[in-house]
C-alpha positions in Angstrom: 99.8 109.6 116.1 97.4 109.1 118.8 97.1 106.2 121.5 94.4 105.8 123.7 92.6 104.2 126.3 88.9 104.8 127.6 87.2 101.2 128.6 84.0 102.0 126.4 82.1 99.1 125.3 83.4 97.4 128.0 81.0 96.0 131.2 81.6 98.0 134.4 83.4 95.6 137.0 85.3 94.1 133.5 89.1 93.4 134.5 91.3 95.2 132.5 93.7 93.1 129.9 95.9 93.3 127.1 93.3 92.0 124.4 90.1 94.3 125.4 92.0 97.6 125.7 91.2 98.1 121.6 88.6 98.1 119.2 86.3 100.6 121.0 88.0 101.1 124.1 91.0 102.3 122.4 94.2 101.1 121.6 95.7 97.8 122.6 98.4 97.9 125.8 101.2 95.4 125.7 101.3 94.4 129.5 98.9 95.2 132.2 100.3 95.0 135.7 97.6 95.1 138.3 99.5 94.4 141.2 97.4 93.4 144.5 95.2 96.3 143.3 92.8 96.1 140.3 92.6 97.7 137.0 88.8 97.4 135.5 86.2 98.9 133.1 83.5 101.4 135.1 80.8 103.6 134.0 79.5 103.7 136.9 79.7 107.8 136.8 77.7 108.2 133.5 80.7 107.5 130.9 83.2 104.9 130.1 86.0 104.4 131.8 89.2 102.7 133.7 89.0 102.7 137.6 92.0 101.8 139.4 92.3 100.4 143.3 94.7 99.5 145.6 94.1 98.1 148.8 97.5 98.7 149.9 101.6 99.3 148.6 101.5 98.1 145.2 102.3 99.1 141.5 99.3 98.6 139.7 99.7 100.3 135.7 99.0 99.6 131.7 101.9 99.9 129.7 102.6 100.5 126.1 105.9 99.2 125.1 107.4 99.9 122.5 105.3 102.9 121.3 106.2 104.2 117.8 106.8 107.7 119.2 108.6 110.6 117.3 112.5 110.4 118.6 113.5 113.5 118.4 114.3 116.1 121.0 112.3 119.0 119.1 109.0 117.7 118.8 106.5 118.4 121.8 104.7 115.1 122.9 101.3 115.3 125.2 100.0 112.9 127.6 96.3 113.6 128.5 94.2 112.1 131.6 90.6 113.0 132.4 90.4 111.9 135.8 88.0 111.6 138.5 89.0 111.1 142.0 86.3 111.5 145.5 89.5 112.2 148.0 93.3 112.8 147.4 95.3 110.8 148.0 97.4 110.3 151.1 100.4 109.7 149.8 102.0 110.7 146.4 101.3 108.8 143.6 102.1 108.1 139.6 99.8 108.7 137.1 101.4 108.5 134.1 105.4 107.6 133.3 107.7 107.6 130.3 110.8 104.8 130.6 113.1 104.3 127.7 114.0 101.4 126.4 116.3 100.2 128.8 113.7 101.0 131.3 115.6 103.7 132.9 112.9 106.7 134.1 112.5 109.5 131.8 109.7 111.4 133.9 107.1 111.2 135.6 104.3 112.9 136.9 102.3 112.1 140.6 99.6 113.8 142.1 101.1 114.5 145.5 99.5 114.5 148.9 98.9 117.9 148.8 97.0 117.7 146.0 98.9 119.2 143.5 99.8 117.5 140.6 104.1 117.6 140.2 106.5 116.8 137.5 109.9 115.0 137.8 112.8 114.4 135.5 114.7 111.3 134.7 116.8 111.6 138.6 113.6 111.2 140.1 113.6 115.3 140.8 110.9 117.4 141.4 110.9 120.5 138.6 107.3 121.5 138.4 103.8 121.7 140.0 100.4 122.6 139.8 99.5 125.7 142.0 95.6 124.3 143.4 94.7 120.9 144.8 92.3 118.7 142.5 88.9 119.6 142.1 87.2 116.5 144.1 84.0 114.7 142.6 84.0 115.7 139.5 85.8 115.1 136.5 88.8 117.0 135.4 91.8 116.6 132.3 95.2 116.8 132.8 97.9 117.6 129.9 101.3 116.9 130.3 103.1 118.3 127.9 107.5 117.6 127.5 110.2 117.3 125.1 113.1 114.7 125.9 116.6 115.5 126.2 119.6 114.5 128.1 119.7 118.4 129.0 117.5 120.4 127.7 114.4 118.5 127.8 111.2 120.6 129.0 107.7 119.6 130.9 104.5 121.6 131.9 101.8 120.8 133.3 98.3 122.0 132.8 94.8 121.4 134.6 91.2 122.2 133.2 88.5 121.8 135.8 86.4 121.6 132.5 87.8 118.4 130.4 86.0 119.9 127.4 87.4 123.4 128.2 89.9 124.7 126.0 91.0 127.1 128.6 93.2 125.4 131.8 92.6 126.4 135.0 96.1 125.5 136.6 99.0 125.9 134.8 102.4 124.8 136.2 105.5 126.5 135.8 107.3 126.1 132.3 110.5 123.8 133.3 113.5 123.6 130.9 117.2 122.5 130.9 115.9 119.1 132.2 117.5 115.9 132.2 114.6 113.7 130.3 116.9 111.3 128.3 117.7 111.1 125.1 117.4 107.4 124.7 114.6 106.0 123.1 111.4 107.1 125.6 109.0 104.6 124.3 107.8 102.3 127.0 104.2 104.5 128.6 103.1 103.6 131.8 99.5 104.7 132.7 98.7 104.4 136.4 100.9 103.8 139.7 104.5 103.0 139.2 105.7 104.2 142.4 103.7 101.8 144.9 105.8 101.4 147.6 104.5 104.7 149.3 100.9 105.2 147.3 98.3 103.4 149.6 94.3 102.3 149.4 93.8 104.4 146.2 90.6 104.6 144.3 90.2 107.0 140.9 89.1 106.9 137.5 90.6 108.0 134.3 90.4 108.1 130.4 93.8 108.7 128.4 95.5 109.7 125.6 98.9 110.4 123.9 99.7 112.1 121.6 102.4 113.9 119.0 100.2 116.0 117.6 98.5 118.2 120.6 96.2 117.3 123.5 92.9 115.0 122.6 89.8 116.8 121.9 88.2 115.8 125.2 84.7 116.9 125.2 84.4 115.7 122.1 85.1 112.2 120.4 88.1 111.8 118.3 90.3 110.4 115.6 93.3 107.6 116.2 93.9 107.0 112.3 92.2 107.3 108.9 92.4 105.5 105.7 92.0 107.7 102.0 91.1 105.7 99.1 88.3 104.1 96.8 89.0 107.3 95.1 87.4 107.8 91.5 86.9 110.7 88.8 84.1 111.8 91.4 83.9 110.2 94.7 85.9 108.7 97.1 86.3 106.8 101.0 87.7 107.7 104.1 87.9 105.3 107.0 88.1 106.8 110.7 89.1 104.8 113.7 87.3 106.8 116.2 87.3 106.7 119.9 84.4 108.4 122.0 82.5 109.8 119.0 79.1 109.2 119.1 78.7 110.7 114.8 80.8 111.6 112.2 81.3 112.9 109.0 83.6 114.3 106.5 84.2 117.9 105.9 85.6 118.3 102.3 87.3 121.6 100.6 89.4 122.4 97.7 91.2 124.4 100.4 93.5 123.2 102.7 91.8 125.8 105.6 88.4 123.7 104.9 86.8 126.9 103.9 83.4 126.4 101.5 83.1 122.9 102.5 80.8 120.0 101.1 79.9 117.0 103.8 79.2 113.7 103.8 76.4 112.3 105.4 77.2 111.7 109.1 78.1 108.5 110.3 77.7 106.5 113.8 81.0 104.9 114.4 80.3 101.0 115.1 81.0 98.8 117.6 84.6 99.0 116.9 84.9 102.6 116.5 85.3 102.6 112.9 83.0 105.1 110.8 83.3 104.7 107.0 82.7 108.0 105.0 81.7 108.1 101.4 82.1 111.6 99.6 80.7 112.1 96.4 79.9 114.9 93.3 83.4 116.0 93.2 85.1 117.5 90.5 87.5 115.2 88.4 91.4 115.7 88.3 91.7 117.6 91.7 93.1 117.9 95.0 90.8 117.9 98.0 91.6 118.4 101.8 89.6 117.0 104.4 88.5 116.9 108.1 86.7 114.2 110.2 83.7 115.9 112.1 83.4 114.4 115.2 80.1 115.2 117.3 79.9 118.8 115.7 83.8 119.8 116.0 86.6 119.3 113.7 89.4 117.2 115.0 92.2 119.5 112.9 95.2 117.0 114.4 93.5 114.7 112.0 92.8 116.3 108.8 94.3 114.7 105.4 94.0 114.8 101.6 93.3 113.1 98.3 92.8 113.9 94.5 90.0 112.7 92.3 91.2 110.9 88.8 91.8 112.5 85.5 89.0 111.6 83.1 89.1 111.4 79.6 91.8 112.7 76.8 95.7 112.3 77.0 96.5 112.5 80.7 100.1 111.8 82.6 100.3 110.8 86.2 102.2 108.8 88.4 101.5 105.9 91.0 103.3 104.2 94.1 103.6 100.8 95.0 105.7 98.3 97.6 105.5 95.8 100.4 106.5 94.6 103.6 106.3 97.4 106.6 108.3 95.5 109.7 105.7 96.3 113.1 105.1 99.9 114.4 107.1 100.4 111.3 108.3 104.7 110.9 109.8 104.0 107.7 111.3 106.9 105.5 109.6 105.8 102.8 106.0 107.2 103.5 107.2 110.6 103.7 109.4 110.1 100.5 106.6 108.6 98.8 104.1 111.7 99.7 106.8 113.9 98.3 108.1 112.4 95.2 106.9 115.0 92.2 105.8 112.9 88.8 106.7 114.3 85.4 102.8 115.8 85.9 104.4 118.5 88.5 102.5 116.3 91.7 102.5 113.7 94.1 101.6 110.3 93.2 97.6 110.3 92.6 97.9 106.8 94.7 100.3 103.9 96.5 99.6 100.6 96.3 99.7 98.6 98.9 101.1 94.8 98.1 100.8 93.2 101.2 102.7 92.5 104.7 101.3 95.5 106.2 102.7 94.2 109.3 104.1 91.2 110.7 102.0 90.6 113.5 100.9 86.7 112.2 97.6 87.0 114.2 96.5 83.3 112.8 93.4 83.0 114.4 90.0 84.3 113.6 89.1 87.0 116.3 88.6 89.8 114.7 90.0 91.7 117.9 93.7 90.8 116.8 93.4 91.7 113.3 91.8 95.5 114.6 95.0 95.6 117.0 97.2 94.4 114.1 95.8 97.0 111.9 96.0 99.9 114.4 99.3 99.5 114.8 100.3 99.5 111.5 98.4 102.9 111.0 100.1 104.5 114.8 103.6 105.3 113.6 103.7 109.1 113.3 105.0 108.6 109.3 102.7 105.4 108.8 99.3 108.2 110.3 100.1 110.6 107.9 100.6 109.0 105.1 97.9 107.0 105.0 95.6 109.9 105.6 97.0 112.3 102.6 97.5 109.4 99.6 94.7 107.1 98.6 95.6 104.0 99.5 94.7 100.2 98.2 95.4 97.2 99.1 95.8 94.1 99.0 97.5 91.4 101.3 100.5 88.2 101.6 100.9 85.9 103.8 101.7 87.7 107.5 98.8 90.1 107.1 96.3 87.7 106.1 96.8 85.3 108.6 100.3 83.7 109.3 103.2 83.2 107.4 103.3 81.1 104.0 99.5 80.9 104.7 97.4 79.6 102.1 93.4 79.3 101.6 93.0 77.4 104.7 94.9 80.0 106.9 93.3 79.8 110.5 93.6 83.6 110.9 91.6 84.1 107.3 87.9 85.3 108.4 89.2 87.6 110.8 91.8 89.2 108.3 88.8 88.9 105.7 86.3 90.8 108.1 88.4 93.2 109.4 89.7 93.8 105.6 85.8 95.0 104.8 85.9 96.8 107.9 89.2 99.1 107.9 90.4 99.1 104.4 88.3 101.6 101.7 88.9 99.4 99.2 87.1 99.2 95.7 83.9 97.2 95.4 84.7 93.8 96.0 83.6 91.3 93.1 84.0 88.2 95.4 80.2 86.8 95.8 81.5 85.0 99.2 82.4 87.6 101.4 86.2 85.8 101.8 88.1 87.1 98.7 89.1 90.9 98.2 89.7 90.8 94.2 88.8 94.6 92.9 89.6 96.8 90.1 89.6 100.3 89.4 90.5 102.5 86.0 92.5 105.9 86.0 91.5 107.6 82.6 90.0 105.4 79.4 93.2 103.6 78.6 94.7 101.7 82.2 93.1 99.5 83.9 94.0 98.3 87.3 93.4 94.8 88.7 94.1 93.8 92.6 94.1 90.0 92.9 94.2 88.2 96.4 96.7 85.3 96.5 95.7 83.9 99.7 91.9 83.6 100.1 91.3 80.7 97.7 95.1 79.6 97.7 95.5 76.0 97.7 98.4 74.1 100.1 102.1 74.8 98.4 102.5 71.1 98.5 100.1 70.1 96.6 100.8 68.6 93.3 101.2 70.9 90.5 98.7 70.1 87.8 95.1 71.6 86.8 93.5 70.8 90.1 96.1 73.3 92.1 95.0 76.7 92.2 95.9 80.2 93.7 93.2 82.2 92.8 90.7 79.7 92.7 88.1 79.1 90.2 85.6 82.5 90.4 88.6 84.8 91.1 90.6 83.1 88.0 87.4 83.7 85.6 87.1 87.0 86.9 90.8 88.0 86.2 90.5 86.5 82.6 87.2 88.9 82.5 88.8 91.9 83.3 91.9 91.2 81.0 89.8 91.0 78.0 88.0 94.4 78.7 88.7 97.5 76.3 91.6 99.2 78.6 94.8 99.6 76.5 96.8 98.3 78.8 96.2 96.4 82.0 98.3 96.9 85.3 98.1 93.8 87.4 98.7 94.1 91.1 99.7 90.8 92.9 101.4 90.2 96.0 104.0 88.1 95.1 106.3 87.1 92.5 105.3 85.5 88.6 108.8 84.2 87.4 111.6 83.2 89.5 114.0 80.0 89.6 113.0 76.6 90.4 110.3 76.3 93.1 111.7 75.0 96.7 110.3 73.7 100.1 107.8 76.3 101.7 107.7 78.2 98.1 104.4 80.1 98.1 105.1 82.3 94.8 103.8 81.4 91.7 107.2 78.8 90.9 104.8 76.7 93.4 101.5 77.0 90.8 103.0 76.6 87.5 100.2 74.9 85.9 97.8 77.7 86.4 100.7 80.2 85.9 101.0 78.9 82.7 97.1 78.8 81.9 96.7 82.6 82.2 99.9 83.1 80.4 98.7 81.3 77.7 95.3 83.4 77.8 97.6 87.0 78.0 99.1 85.6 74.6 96.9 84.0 72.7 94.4 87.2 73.3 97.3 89.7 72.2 96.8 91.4 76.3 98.6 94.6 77.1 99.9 93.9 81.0 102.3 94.8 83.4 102.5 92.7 86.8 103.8 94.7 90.1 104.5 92.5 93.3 106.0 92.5 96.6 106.8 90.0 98.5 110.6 89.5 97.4 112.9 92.4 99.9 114.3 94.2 96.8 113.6 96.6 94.0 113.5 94.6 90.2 112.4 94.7 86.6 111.8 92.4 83.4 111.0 93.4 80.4 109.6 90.2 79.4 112.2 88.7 78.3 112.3 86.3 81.6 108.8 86.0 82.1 106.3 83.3 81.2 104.1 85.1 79.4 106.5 87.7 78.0 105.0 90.8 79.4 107.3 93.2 82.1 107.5 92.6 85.7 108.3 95.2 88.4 109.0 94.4 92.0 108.5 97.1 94.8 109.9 96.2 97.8 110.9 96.7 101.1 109.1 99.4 102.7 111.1 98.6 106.6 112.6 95.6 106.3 115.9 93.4 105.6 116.4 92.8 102.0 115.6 89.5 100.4 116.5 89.5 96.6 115.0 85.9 95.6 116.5 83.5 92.9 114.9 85.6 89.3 116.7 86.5 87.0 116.1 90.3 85.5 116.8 92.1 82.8 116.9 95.4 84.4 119.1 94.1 87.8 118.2 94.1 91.4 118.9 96.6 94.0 120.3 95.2 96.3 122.2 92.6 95.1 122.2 90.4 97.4 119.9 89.5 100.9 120.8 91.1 104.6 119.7 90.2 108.2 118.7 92.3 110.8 119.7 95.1 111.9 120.0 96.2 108.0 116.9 97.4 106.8 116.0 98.5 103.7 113.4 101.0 103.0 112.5 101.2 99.5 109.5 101.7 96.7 108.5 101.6 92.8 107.5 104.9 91.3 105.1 104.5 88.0 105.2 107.4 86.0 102.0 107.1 83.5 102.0 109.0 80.1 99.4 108.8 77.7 99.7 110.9 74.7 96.4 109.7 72.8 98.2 107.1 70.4 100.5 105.7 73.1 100.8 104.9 76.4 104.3 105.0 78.2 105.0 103.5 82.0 108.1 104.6 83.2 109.3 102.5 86.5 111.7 103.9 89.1 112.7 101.6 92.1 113.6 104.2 94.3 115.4 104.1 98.6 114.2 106.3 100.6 116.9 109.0 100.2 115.3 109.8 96.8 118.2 107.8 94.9 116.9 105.4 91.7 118.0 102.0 92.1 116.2 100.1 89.6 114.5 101.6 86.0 112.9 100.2 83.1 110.3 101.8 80.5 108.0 100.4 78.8 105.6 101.5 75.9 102.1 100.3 73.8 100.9 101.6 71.2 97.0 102.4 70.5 95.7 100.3 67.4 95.3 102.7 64.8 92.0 103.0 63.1 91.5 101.4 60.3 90.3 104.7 58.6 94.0 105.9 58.9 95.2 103.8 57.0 96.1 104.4 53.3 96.6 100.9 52.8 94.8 97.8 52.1 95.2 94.0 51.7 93.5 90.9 49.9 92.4 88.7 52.6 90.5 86.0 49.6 87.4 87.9 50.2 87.2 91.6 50.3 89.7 94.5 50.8 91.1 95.2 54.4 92.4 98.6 55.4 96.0 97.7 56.4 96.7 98.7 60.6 100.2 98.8 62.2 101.0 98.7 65.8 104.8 100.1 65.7 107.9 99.1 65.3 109.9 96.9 68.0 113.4 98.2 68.4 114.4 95.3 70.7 112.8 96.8 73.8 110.0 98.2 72.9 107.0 98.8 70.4 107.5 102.3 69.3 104.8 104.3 67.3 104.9 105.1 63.8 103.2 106.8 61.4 102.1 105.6 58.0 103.6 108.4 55.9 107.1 107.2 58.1 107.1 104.5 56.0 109.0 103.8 52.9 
């Protein structure tokens, strides 16, 4: 994961605050502390960035709180500054600082009056220094690179005169057996934290942290991407880019990049965000990436998808779930990106069924809803996976504006804007820019549809009769439009639940809209439609084979990815894990597998509600049969006018239809 903060696109002389620090400039801080002193926007020296004064003894800093770093005492974490400063300093001063969450120091690192730069454990020690004074009047990088431990943490410092240099000109020495806490070390400070001694300061700087290895300064560079709108041939990839003034994809069967094919270059827009289309790939296979920024590779950043089987019996299996708590690091991605299908491979994609995060922006700036986005993609799991799995998506209620919002949701347009923005979704068949209903097929027999429950949704106290709606009229007739298509079977993705008990106060599920629950119901029936409805929304891991269901068809439930367990009032035929709700500080981090077989004549979904430990929870299968062709058939029937060749779908064995043959039958 990568944080950053640069004060592009932002007006020199701009003060510094907690809602302009994203988007372009970077990633949103949580507090900004300027003291007496003054933290503002300045590109006055040719290039963006932050400029910090103080007229006398005072703490003046940004902090993250909170930061979703890796906790562990093994990985290597690196803070990087390119600075500018005209004179050093007088006195010794912070420049950047790690507290845990307790606030208690973990290190810190000044540049001293010397004009060296020093490093200094959780005591408040000195245990390392640069060997040269600052170059002056110029611009320079810094990397500070530590691991924290209660004993045997490690820090070094490095200095390149050059920030685009890959070669440092000061190097301090290598200090180890450190006390840097063990505790979590999330809390960042950027800028003076020891102000009682640092006096009359004036310097410049551009920053960024990272788990990975130092920014590619010199260069733009990548905070997150976004894999999906993949297809037999094509597919998207969304960057959120700081700095970059172009880029494009780099795209190779290998995962060294070698031989590659590009996308057409992109200029990243006012928000940083570049959206990549690669097409003319080859069907069925895996494909690595890189994001080119400004002519280099950014190799921290690279990521991977596969293409969709095409035609002819084909097996493959899918992910779904819900509800990622904030900053969330859940378990879960990585188990997701290493579960192995009956097919020998990863999932070919996860779906996304809303709650993203639990930010609740509520309003229409489209600022919160980048910084409500960005930090669902910063975790270091939550970055990787959603750069090596194809990802769609579809939202509830907390990530498209507030909770238990419906169509009139304040925080809609910006959700709905930032949605076309960030997400590489499907094309979108709403004709009003608001909804983000979508479909896509895997092979010539499934059919996946994505509904959105919240754009069109009327209020959940409304009365429940013909004129209530959650879909709303266009979205409805486009849902009954892609039911009747050819597909053998239809996979309907929805955010939250079809059946349940009797509706209740503040119910948004479908219990709330029975009237037009029961209208497509009726149309699934009547039209003899193959379906299978996944949701979120609920906290646990279910399944119904019908038998519970208005409608009749089976209902899976994916859910929670990082969050405490809410099993609803439904009944189900396969059970519930777990069985019953939890508060906090019980999370459960959990998923549905879909393992996909189809042989030619049938079609088999296999569901596994799986924790994160690997364990199944929760399974069901279920399978359809392919209408035979009348040609098979050596029989026929009288129906008053002409003779019919007889057809037979299977034969039900109280769970499901299963296929038989014609000379089976005696």
């Amino acid at each position: 994961m990568r944080l950053a903060l640069t004060g592009d696109g932002l007006a020199t002389g701009t003060d510094i605050t907690t809602t302009n620090t994203g988007r372009r400039s970077g990633t949103k801080v949580d507090i900004v502390n300027p003291g007496t002193g003054a933290i503002k926007a300045d590109s006055s020296l040719g290039v963006p960035s932050i400029r910090v004064q103080t007229p006398g003894n005072t703490n003046c800093w940004l902090r993250y709180s909170n930061a979703p770093t890796r906790q562990d005492t093994a990985s290597l974490k690196y803070a990087s500054l390119e600075m500018y400063f005209e004179a050093i300093p007088s006195a010794s001063h912070s420049i950047f600082s790690v507290n845990n969450e307790t606030g208690q120091r973990c290190l810190e690192v000044r540049v001293i009056s010397s004009g060296l730069i020093q490093g200094y454990d959780a005591s408040g020690t000195a245990r390392t220094a640069t060997s040269s004074a600052i170059p002056l009047g110029q611009w320079f990088r810094v990397d500070i690179e530590y691991k924290t431990h209660a004993s045997a943490g490690q820090m070094q410092i490095k200095v390149y005169a050059d920030p685009a240099d890959p070669t440092p000109t000061d190097v301090s020495p290598l200090a180890t057996g450190l006390n840097l806490r063990t505790e979590t070390n999330n809390n960042l400070y950027i800028g003076v934290t020891n102000g009682s001694v640092a006096t009359n300061l004036d310097y410049r700087y551009r920053w960024c942290w990272s788990d990975r290895g130092p920014a590619p300064f010199g260069t733009g560079w990548v905070l997150s991407g976004w894999v999906g709108n993949t297809t037999q041939t094509s597919a998207t990839v969304v960057a959120r880019t700081v700095l970059a003034s172009s880029v494009r994809l780099a795209v190779s069967e290998s995962s060294d990049l070698s031989d590659p094919v590009y996308s057409d270059p992109v200029i990243p827009d006012s928000d940083g965000v570049a959206r990549l289309d690669i097409e003319n790939l080859d069907e069925d296979t895996r494909y690595y990436y890189g994001f080119e920024v400004d002519g280099s590779i950014d190799e921290e950043m690279n990521g991977t998808f596969r293409t969709h089987p095409g035609s002819g019996p084909i097996r493959f299996s899918f992910a779904a779930a819900s509800c990622a708590a904030n900053w969330s690091n859940s378990a879960a991605f990585d188990a997701i990106r290493n579960y192995t299908g009956p097919d020998g491979r990863m999932p070919l994609f996860f779906m996304h069924l809303g709650d993203l995060h639990y930010v609740n922006p509520g309003v229409p700036d489209v600022s919160a809803w980048h910084d409500a986005t960005d930090q669902a993609l910063m975790s270091p799991k939550a970055n990787d996976f959603f750069r090596h799995i194809a990802v769609p998506y579809t939202w509830s209620d907390h990530d498209a504006s507030h909770s238990n919002t419906d169509g009139a949701g304040a925080g809609l347009p910006g959700a709905q804007a930032v949605y076309r923005s960030r997400v590489p979704h499907y094309p979108l068949a709403a004709t009003d820019g608001k909804g983000i209903y979508q479909s896509f097929a895997v092979g010539d027999e499934v059919l996946f549809i994505i509904t959105d429950g919240r754009s069109y949704m009327d209020p959940i106290d409304k009365t429940d009769d013909a004129n209530k709606t959650k879909l709303g009229a266009e979205q409805k007739q486009w849902l009954k439009d892609q039911l009747s298509t050819d597909y053998l079977v239809k996979i309907w993705f929805h955010e939250d639940a079809w059946t349940g008990g009797a509706t209740y106060p503040g119910d948004d599920t479908w219990t709330a809209y029975t009237t037009e629950r029961q209208e497509i119901a009726d149309y699934i029936t009547t039209n003899g439609i193959n379906v299978a409805y996944i949701h979120g929304d609920l906290h646990v891991l279910a399944a119904d084979d019908g038998t519970n269901v208005v409608g009749g068809f089976p209902v899976y439930c994916a859910s929670p990815i990082d969050q405490t367990a809410y099993v609803g009032n439904g009944t189900w035929t396969a059970g519930t894990y777990p069985l019953e709700n939890s508060e906090e500080p019980n999370r459960y981090q959990q998923f549905g597998i879909f393992d996909v077989d189809w042989t030619g004549t049938s079609l088999t979904l296999t569901y596994k509600g799986m924790d994160a430990t690997g364990v199944t929870r929760v399974t069901q299968t279920r399978t359809w049969l392919a209408p035979s062709e009348p040609g098979d058939s050596p029989f026929t029937f009288w129906d008053g006018t002409t003779e019919v060749p007889l057809t037979i779908e299977g034969v039900w064995d109280g769970e499901n239809i299963l296929p038989v043959a014609f000379d089976q039958i005696v």
